[in-house]
C-alpha positions as CSV (number, residue, x, y, z in Angstrom):
1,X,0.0,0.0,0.0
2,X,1.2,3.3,-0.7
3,X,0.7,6.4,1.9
4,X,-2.7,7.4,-0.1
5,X,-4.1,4.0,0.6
6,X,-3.3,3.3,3.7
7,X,-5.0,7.2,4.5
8,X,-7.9,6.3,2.9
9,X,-8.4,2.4,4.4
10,X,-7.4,4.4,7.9
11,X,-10.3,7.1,6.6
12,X,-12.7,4.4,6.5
13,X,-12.3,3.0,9.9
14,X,-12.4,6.3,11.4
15,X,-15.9,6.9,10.1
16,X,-17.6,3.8,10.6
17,X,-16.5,4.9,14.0
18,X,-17.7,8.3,13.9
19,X,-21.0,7.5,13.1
20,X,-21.6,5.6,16.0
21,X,-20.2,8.2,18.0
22,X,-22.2,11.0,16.7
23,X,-25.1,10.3,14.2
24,X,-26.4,12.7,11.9
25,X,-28.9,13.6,13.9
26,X,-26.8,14.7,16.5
27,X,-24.9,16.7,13.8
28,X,-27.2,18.5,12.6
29,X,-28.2,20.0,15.8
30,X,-24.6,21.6,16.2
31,X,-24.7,25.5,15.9
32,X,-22.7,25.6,13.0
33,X,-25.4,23.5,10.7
34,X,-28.0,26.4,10.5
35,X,-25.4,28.5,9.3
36,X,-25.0,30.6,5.6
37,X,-21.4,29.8,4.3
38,X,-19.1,32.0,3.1
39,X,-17.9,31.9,-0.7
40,X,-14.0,30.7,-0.8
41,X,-15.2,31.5,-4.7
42,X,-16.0,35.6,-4.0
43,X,-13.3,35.7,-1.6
44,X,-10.5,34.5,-3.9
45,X,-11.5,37.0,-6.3
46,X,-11.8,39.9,-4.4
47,X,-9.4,42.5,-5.3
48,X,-8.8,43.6,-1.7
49,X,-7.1,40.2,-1.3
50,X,-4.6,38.0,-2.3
51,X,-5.7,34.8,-3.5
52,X,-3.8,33.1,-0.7
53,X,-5.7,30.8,1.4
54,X,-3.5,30.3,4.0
55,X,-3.5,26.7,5.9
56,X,-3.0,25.0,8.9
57,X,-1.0,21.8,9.4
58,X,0.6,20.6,12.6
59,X,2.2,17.4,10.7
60,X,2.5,15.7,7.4
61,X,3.0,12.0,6.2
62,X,6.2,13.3,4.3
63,X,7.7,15.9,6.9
64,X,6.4,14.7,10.6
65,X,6.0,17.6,12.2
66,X,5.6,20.8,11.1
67,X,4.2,22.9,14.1
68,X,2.5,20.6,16.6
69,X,1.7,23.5,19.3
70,X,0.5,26.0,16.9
71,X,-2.4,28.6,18.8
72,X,-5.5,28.0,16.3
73,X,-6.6,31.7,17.3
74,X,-3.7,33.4,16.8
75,X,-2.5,32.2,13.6
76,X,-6.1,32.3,12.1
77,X,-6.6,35.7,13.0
78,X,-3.4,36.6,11.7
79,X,-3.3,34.7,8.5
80,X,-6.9,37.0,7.7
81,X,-4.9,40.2,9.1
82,X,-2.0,39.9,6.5
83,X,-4.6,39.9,3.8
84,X,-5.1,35.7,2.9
85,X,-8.6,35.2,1.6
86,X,-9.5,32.2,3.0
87,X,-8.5,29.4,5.9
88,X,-7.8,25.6,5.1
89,X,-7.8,23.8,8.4
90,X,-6.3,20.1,8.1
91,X,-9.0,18.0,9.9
92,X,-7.4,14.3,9.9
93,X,-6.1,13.4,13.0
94,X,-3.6,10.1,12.4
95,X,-1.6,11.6,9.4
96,X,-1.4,15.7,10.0
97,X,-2.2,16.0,13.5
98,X,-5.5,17.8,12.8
99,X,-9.0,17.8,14.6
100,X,-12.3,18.8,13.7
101,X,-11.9,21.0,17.3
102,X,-8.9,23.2,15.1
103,X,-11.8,24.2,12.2
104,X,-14.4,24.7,15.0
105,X,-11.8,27.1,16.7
106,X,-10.9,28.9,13.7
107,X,-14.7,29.0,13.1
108,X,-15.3,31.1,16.1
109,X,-12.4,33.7,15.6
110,X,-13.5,34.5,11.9
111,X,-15.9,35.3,9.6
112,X,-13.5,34.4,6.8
113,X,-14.6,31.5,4.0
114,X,-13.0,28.3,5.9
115,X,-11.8,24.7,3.8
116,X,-12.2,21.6,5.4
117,X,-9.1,19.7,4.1
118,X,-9.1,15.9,4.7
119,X,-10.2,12.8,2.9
120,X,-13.9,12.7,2.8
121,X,-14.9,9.8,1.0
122,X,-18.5,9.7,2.3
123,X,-22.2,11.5,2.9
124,X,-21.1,11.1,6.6
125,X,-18.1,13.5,6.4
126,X,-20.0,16.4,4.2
127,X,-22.7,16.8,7.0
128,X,-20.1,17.0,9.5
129,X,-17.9,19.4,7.3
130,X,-21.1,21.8,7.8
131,X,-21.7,20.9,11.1
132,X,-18.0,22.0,12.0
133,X,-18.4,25.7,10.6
134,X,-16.7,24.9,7.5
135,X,-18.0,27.0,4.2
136,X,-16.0,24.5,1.5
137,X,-14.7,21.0,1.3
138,X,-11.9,19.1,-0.7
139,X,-12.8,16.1,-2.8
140,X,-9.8,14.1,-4.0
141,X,-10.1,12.8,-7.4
142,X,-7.6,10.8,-6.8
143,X,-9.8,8.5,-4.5
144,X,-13.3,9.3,-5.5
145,X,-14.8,8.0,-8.6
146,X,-17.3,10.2,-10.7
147,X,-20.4,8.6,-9.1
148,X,-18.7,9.8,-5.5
149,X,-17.7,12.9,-6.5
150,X,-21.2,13.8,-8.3
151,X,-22.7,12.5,-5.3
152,X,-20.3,14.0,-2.3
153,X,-20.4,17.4,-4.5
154,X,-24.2,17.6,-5.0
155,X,-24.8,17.3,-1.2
156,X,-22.7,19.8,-0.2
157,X,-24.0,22.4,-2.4
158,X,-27.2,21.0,-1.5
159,X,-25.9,22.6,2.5
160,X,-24.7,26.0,0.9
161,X,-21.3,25.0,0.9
162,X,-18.4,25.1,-2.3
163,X,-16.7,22.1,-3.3
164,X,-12.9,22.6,-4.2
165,X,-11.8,19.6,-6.1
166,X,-8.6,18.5,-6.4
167,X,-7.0,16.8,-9.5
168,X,-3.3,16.0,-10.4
169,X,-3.4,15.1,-14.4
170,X,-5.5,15.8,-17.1
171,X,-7.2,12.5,-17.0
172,X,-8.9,13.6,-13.2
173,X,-9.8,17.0,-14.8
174,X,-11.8,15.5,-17.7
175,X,-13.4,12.7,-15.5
176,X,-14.1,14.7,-12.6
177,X,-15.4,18.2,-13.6
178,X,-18.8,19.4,-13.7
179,X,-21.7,21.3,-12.1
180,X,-20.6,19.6,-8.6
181,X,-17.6,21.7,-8.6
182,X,-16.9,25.4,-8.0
183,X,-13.6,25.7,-7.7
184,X,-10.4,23.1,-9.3
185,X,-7.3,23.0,-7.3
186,X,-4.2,21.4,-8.8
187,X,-2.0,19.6,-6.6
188,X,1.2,20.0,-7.1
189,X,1.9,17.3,-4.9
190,X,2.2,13.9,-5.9
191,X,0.1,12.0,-3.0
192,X,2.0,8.9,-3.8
193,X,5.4,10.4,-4.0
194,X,5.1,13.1,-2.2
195,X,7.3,14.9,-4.7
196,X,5.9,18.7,-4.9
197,X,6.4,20.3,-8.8
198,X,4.5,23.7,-9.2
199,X,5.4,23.2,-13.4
200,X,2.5,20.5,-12.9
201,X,-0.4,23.4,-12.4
202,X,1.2,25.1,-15.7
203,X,1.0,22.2,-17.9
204,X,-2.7,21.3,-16.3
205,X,-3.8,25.7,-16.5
206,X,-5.5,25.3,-20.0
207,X,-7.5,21.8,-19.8
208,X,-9.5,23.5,-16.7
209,X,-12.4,25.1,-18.0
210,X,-12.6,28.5,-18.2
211,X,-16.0,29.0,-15.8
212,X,-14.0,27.4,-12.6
213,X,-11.3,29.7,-10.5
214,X,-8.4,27.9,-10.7
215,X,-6.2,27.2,-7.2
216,X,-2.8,26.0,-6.8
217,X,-1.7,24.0,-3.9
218,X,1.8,22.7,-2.7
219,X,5.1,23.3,-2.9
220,X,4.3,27.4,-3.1
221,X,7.5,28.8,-1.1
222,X,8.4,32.0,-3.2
223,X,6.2,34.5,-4.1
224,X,7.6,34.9,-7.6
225,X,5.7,31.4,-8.0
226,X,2.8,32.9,-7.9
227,X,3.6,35.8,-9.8
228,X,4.0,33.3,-12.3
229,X,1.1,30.8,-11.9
230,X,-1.0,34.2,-12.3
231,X,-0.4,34.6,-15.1
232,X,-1.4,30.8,-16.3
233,X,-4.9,32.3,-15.0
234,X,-4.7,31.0,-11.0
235,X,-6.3,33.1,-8.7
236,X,-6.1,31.0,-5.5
237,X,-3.4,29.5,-4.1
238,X,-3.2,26.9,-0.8
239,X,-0.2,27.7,0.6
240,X,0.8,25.5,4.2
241,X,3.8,24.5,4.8
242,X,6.2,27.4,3.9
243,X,4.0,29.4,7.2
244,X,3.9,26.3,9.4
245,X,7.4,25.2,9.6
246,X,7.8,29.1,10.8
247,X,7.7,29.7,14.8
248,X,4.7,32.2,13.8
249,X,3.0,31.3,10.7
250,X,1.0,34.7,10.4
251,X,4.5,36.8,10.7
252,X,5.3,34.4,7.9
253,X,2.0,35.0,5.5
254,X,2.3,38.5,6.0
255,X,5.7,38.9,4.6
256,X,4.7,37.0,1.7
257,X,1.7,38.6,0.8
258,X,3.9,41.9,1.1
259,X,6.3,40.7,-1.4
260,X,3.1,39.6,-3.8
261,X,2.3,43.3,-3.3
């Protein structure tokens, strides 16, 4: 197994056990569930803002860890104070040290459009995204097929929220997009490899259709980089661990939303 299946087969055990824990019905009395989202979409292409949605990882698979005592409320508040225009807030626990607690706590410090990043690979996990606070999720073409990610994508919209879908090769772009998508992210990361490549969102720029906003993610350490990706039509991109491996990640998203400046 490589480290993308043994996420997902770990994925699966986690919510067969969640479920038990806390049905839907439980869920959808949280506070959060009544809630109108905010548009990651709008807020990307805001001109008051950057295009940066600025994330939060304590760990990865490929680094260990990043920034395992990082203060939720201070680095969210300060990502949105150096001018990011949205949150992604890692919610799986075993592999980056995340916890649906983190997007709850980022939830009540801003108004700001928030992405639930993990590996939601079921109905379970899209009524808890919006149970959580969170305004967008991530579906991973990777490991959904089209049924799932029609499926996955229809419900959340069905909630109010925006699904960001993430591809990595042309083939996941023409299977996967469609009317249960609002924005496309290309990972520059290869999720088997790890290897991170930001020539990879370049080559993939043109086969996204023109009606999506177009996000980079990974391996996004030099502002020039996005400069660059700009002008292959990006306007969002997911930027982690460059902040996170800093002692304050907001001191380090402002300096690099200066330079972009």
């Amino acid at each position: 197994m490589d480290i993308l299946e043994k996420i997902v087969a770990h994925k699966r055990k986690d919510v067969a056990s969640q479920k038990e824990l806390y049905p839907v019905k439980l869920l959808e009395k949280e506070i959060y569930f009544e809630g109108q989202p905010v548009s990651l979409k709008k807020y990307i292409q805001r001109e008051d803002k950057s295009g940066i949605i600025a994330e939060i990882k304590r760990k990865s698979p490929s680094k260990g860890i990043i920034n395992k005592h990082v203060s939720i409320e201070k680095t969210s508040i300060g990502y949105m104070q150096a001018g990011a225009s949205g949150l992604s807030i890692l919610t799986d626990n075993e592999f980056f040290g995340g916890s649906s607690k983190d997007l709850k706590e980022a939830r009540a410090f801003n108004f700001c459009p928030i992405l639930r990043k993990d590996f939601i690979i079921d109905e379970y996990q899209v009524i808890e995204s919006k149970s959580i606070g969170a305004d967008v999720i991530l579906l991973i073409a990777a490991i959904l097929e089209k049924e799932e990610l029609v499926r996955l994508g229809n419900l959340a919209q069905s909630l109010g929220m925006e699904v960001l879908l993430e591809v990595h090769d042309e083939e996941e772009i023409h299977r996967s997009v469609g009317d249960h998508v609002n924005l496309v992210g290309v990972n520059n990361r290869n999720l088997r490899t790890f290897e991170t490549d930001i020539s990879v969102s370049k080559k993939l720029a043109e086969s996204i259709p023109a009606d999506f906003v177009k996000v980079s993610e990974s391996g996004l350490s030099d502002p020039n980089s996005v400069k660059e990706l700009r002008k292959h039509g990006f306007k969002g991109f997911l930027i982690g661990e460059s902040f996170m491996s800093h002692g304050r990640p907001e001191k380090a998203a402002m300096e690099f939303i200066k330079q972009l400046r």
